[in-house]
N, C-alpha and C positions, 0 to 999 in steps of 0.2 A: 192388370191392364185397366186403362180407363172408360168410363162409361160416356157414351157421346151420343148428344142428338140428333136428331134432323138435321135443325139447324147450324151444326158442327161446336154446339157447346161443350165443354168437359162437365160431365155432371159429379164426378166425383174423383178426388186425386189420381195419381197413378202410384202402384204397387210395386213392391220388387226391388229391381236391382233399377230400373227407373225412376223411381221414386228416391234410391240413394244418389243417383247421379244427382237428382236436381236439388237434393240435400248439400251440398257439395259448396256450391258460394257462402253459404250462408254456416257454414263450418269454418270458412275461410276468414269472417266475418268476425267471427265469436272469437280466432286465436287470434283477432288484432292482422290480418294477413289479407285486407280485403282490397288494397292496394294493389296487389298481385291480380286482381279482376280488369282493371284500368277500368273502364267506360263501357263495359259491357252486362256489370252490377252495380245497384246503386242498395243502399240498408236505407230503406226509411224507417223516421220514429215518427210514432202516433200515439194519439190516444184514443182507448176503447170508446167506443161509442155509449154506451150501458154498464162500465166498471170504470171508467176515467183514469183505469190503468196505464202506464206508457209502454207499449206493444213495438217488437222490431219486427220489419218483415225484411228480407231480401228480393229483390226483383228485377227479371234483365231489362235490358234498356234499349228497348227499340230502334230508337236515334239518339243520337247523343250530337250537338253541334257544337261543335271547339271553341268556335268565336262568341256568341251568346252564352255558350257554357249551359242552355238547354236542354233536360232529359227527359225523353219520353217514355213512357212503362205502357202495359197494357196489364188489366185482369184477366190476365189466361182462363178462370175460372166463373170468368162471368160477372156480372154487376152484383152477386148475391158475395162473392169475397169479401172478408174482414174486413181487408185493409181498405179496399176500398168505399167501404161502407160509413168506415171511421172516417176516414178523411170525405166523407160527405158531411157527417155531422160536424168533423173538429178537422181545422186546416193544418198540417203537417208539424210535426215540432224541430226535424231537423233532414237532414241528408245528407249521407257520406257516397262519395262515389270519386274514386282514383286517391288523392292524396288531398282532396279536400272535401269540407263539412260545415255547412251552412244552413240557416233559417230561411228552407224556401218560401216562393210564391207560390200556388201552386194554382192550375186552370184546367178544366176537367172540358175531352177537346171534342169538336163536333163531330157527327158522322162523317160529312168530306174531309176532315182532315185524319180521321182515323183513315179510311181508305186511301188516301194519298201516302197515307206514314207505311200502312203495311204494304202498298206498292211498294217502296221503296226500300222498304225491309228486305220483300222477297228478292230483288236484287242487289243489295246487299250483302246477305249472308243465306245464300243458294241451300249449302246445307241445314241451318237452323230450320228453316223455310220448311226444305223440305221434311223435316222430321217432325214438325208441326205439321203440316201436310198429314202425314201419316196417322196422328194422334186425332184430328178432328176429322178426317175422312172428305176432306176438300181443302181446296185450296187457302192460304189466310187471309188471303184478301175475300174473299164470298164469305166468310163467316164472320158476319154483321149481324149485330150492331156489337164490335170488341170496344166496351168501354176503357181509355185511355187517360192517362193525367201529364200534363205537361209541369217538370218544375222548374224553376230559373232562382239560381244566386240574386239576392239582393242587386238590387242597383247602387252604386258610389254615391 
């Protein structure tokens, strides 16, 4: 199980047969099959912050907006995450998420709009919610400050 603060941070992975679960997109990912996710995973590419290596990570997607074509992610694991760390240093190198793959922009979003986005979450997807619920030991909107990146497709 995972270790969690006060504050409702995950301080360190989860174990198990939860840990396979959430291994699972990102398997999907690897056999070319991440289409079958639509709008609910996105694979970002990056690079290492201190190896300038190109790094994939998988990540769900909070909101996703059809018309802007907008994705929102969160670091589940707090602002101390790779990935997120990376794209502090180096802006994104690509994004695949449903059936398309582009050179995002990408915008790192404020604390009202993170709480706005996990309001919105939780009403969205009641169960996810809730099983985040479970794992940080409140609700996902109180466990602030969930640092967020917003990406968007190139503009025409």
């Amino acid at each position: 199980m995972a270790s969690v603060s006060r504050s409702g941070w995950i301080h360190t992975p989860p174990s198990g047969l939860l840990r396979r679960a959430l291994q699972l997109p990102a398997l999907l990912y690897r056999v070319h099959l991440g289409r079958l996710l639509g709008h609910r995973f996105l694979l970002l590419t990056h690079r290492g912050r201190r190896s300038g290596r190109v790094r994939h990570t998988v990540l769900e997607v909070v909101r996703y907006d059809r018309r802007s074509r907008v994705c929102i992610v969160t670091a589940g694991w707090g602002a101390r995450a790779g990935w997120y760390r990376n794209l502090q240093a180096h802006p994104a190198l690509a994004i695949t998420i449903g059936r398309e793959h582009y050179l995002p922009k990408q915008r790192f979003l404020t604390d009202a709009e993170v709480r706005a986005t996990l309001i919105e979450y939780q009403r969205r997807h009641r169960l996810a919610a809730r099983v985040a619920a479970r794992l940080l030991g409140t609700p996902i909107a109180q466990a602030t400050p969930l640092p967020m990146v917003a990406f968007r497709p190139p503009t025409k």
